[in-house]
C-alpha positions in Angstrom: 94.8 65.8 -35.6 97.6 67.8 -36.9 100.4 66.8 -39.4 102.5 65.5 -37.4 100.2 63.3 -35.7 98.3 62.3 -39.4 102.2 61.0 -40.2 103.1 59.4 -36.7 99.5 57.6 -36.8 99.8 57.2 -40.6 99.9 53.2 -40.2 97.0 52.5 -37.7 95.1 55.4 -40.1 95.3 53.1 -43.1 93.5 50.1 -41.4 89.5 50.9 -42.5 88.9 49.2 -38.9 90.7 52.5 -37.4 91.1 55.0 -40.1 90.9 58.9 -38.8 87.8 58.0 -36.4 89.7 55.2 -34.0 92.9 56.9 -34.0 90.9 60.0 -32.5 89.3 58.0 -30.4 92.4 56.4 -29.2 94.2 59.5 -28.6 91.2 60.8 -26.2 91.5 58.2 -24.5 92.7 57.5 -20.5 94.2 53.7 -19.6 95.5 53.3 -16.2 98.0 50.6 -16.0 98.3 49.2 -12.6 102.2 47.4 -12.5 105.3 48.8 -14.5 107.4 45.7 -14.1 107.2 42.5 -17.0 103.6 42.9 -18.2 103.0 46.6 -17.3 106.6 47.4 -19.8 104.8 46.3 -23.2 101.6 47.1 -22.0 102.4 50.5 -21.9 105.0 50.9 -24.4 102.5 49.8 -27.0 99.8 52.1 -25.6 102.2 55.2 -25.9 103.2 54.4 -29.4 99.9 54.2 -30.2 98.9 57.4 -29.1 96.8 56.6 -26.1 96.7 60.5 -24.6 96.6 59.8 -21.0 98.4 56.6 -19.4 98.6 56.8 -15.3 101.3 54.2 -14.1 100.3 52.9 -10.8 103.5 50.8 -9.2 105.3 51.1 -5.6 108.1 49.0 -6.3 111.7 50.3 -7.8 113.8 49.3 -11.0 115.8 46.1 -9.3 119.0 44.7 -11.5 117.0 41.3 -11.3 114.3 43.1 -12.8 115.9 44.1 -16.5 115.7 40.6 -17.8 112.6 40.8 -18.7 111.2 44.9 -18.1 112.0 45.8 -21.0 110.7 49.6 -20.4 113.6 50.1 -17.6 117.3 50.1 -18.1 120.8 49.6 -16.0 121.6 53.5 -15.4 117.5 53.8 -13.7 118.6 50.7 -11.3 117.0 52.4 -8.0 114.8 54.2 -9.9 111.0 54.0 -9.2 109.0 51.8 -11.4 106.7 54.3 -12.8 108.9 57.4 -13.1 111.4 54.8 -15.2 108.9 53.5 -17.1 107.4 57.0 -17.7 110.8 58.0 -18.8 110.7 54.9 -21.7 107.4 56.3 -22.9 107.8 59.9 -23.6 111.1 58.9 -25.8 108.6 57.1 -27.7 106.1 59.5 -27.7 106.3 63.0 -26.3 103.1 64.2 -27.0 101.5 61.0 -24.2 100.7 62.5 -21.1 102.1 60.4 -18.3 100.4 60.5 -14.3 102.4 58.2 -12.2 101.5 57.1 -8.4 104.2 54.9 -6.9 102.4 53.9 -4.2 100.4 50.2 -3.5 97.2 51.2 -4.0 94.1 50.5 -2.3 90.8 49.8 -2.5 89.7 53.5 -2.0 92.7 54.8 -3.5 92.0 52.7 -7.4 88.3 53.6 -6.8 89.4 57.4 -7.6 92.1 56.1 -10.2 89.6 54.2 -12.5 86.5 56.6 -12.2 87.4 58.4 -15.3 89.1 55.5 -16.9 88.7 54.4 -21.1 90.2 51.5 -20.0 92.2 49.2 -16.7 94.9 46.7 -18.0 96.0 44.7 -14.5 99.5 43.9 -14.8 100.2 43.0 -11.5 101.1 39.4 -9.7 99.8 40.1 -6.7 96.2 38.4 -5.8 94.7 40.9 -3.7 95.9 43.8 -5.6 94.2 41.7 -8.2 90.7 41.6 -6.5 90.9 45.1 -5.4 91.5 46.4 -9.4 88.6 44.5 -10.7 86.2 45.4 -8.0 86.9 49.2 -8.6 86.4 48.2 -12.0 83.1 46.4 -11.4 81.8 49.5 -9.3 82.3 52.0 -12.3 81.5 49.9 -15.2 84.9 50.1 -16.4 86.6 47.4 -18.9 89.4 45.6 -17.4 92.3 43.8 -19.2 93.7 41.1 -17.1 97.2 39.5 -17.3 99.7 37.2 -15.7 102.5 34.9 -16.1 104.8 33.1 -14.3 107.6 30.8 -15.3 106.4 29.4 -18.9 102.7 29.7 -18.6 101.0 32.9 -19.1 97.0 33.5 -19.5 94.6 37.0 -20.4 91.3 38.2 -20.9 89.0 40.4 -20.9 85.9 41.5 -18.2 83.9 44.2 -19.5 81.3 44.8 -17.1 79.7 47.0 -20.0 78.2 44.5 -21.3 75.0 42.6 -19.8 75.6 39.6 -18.3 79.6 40.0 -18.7 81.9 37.9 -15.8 84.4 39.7 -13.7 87.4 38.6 -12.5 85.9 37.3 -9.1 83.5 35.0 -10.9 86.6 33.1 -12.3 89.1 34.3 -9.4 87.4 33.6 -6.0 88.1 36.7 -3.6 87.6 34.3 -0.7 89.7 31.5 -2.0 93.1 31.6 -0.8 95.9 31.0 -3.0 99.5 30.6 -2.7 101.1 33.5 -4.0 104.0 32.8 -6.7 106.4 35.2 -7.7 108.8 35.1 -10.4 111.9 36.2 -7.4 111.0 32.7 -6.2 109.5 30.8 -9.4 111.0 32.5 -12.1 109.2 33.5 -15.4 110.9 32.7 -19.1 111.6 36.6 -20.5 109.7 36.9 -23.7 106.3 35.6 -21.7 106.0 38.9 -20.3 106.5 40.7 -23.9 104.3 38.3 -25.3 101.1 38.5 -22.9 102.0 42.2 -22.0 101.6 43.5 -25.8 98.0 41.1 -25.9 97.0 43.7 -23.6 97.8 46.2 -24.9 96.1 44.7 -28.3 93.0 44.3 -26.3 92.7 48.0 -24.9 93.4 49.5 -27.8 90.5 47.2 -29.7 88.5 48.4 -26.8 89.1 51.9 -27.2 89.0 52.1 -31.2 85.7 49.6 -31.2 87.8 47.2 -33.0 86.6 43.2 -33.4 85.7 41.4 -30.3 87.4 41.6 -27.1 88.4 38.8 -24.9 85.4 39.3 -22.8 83.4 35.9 -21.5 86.8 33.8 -22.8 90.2 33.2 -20.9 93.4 32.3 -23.1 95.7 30.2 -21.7 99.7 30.1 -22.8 102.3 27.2 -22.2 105.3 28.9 -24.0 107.8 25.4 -23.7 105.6 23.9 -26.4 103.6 26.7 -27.7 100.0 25.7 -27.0 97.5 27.6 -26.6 93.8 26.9 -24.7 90.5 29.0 -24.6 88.0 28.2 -21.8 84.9 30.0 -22.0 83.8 32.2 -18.9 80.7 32.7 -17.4 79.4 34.9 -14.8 78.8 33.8 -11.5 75.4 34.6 -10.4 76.8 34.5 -6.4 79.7 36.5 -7.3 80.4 38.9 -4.0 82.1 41.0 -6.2 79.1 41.5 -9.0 76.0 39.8 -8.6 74.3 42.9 -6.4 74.6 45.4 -9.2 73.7 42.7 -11.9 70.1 43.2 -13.2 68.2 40.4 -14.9 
């Protein structure tokens, strides 16, 4: 690191659980953020101030005037504006030294296989459940760590899958990929602002604990977030030894 970097890091350098090591770490590190809208904002905001050196945006949606109640990385003047180049605009006036990919497109399955392969680490900030399935079986096929999000009017919920480890769950083993679900989307259902901030930046939290080595990750738990009265629940998660998604690269 040079000086500039020893002063801008200065505060994540003076944690021991960091210290010169993580923050190195952290800045040779790669997250791909798949969604730039209410989760993917904080996410990646946090990410860049951190010092995260490569951050692909993956989003094929544009900056909507509905949309800047609660995306806090996109402004009035980018209404119009695509997702990802807005958002990549909010991160390099954090941090100018990030380097920023961004593919506004809605990826597939073939298309987030390439995306993730050289991956630190996948934070899924989408609200869309086959977008959903698609991230965390790219993620299962190249042993990649994924940080899972979502939230919808006051009840938010994350955690972690981290295929890394033996015997870790994905998302299918909690998420069916063959159950179908009604899809809810804050246009329709509506989503209480700072629920996005507040899950968004626990993302964020647990990729950069991921990267840096830091504590223990979310894996095998899911938290659960009712924002009107501020409770939160932790159920434990197991994997699911008839997973489609998992179980045929799972080795006893």
């Amino acid at each position: 690191m040079n000086d500039e970097q020893l002063l801008r890091y200065s505060r994540h350098i003076f944690l021991d659980e960091i210290g010169i090591e993580g923050q190195e770490a952290i800045l040779a590190a790669h997250a791909v953020v798949v969604g730039a809208g209410g989760l993917g904002s904080p996410a990646a905001m946090y990410l860049a101030s951190a010092g995260v050196g490569r951050i692909t945006l993956v989003d094929d949606d544009r900056v909507d005037l509905t949309n800047l109640q609660r995306q806090i990385a996109h402004t009035t003047e980018r209404v119009g504006q695509a997702k990802v180049s807005s958002c990549a605009a909010s991160l390099l006036a954090i941090n100018p030294h990030v380097q920023i990919s961004t593919v506004q497109e809605r990826v597939d399955q073939q298309r987030l296989q390439t995306l993730v392969a050289d991956a630190s680490v996948v934070l899924d900030c989408t609200d869309n459940y086959r977008t959903r399935q698609a991230i965390n079986a790219a993620c299962v096929a190249q042993a990649k760590p994924l940080v899972s999000g979502a939230a919808i009017r006051f009840d938010g919920q994350i955690s972690v899958f981290d295929r890394r480890r033996h015997g870790a769950a994905c998302y299918a083993c909690l998420f069916s990929p063959e159950e179908t679900f009604e899809e809810a989307s804050c246009s329709s259902m509506g989503v209480f602002a700072p629920l996005v901030g507040i899950i968004g930046t626990m993302q964020a939290a647990e990729a950069l604990k991921l990267i840096a080595g830091i504590g223990h990750s979310l894996d095998g738990r899911l938290m659960m977030l009712e924002l009107k009265d501020m409770e939160w629940n932790t159920m434990q998660v197991a994997r699911n030894p008839l997973c489609p998604v998992c179980s045929r690269l799972h080795t006893a």
